[in-house]
N, C-alpha and C positions, 0 to 999 in steps of 0.2 A: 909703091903699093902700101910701106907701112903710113906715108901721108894720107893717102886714101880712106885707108880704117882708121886713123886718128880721128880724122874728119865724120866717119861717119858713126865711131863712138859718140862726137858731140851732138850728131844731128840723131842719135837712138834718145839721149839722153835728153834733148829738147825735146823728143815727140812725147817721154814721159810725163815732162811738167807741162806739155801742152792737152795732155789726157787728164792731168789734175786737174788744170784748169777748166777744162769742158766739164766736167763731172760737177765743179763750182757754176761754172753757166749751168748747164742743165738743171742744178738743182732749182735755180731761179725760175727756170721756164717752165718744169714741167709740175704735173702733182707728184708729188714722195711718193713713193712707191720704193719696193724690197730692191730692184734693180740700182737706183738713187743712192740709199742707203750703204750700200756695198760700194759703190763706188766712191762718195766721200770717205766710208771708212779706206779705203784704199787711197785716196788723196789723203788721207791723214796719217796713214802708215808711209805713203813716200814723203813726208816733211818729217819724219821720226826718225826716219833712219840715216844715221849722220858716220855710220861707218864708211871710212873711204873704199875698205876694201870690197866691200858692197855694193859699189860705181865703179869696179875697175874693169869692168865686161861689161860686154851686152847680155851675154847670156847669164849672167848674175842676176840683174834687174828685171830681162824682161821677162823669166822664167815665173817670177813673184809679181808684178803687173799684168800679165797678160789677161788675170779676169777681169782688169779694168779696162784695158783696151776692149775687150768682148762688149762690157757693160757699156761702154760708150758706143758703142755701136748700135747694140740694141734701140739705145734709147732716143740717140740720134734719127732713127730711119722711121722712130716711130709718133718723131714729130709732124708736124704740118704746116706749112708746106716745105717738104724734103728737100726741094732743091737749093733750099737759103739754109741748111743745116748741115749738107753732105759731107762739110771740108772734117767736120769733129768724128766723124766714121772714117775719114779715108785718111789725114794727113797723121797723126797721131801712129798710126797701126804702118802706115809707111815710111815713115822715117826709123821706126825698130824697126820695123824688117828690114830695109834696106843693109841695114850692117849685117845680118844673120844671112842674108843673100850673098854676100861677098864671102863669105866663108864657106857657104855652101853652091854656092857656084861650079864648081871645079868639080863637085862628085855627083852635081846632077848632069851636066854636061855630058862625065862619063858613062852615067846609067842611060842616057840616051843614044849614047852611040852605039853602046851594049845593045841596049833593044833596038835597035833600027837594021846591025849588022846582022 
């Protein structure tokens, strides 16, 4: 289990610099816009922040990113044509979660047992 979350520490932490990095495409592709803006400044705050103990969770990181993951989202879905754009909406926002899933697993399980008994 603890290999598991090691693992998917590394794979939260690549969807971060892979949400950098689309925010850097996107700014390429799309007009600037407020949504753009926000989101490079948010790729510009995850290369400043050089505290380890800042990267020692998920829930450190993606507590302070998650308006980027949103913002990439946004901005992804409202390109054209969507379907050569989808992976910077979905892969990004699933690799964080995926490690916040593993931890939370266990207590939605039991809220479901709860409600179904």
């Amino acid at each position: 289990m603890e290999l598991l979350a090691q693992s998917l520490d590394v794979m939260a932490l690549a969807g971060i610099i892979l949400a950098a990095i689309a925010a850097i495409l996107l700014w390429r592709v799309r007009p600037l816009n407020a949504n753009l803006l926000a989101a490079a400044c948010f790729a510009a705050l995850a290369a400043a922040l050089t505290s380890p103990h800042f990267w020692d969770h998920c829930y450190n990181f993606a507590r302070v990113f998650s308006p980027l993951l949103l913002l990439i989202i946004i901005e992804a879905m409202a390109l054209q044509p969507r379907r050569s754009w989808w992976w910077l909406a979905v892969v990004p926002t699933g690799l964080v979660d995926s490690r916040i899933a593993l931890d939370l697993g266990k207590q939605t399980l039991a809220i479901l047992r709860g409600l179904i008994s």
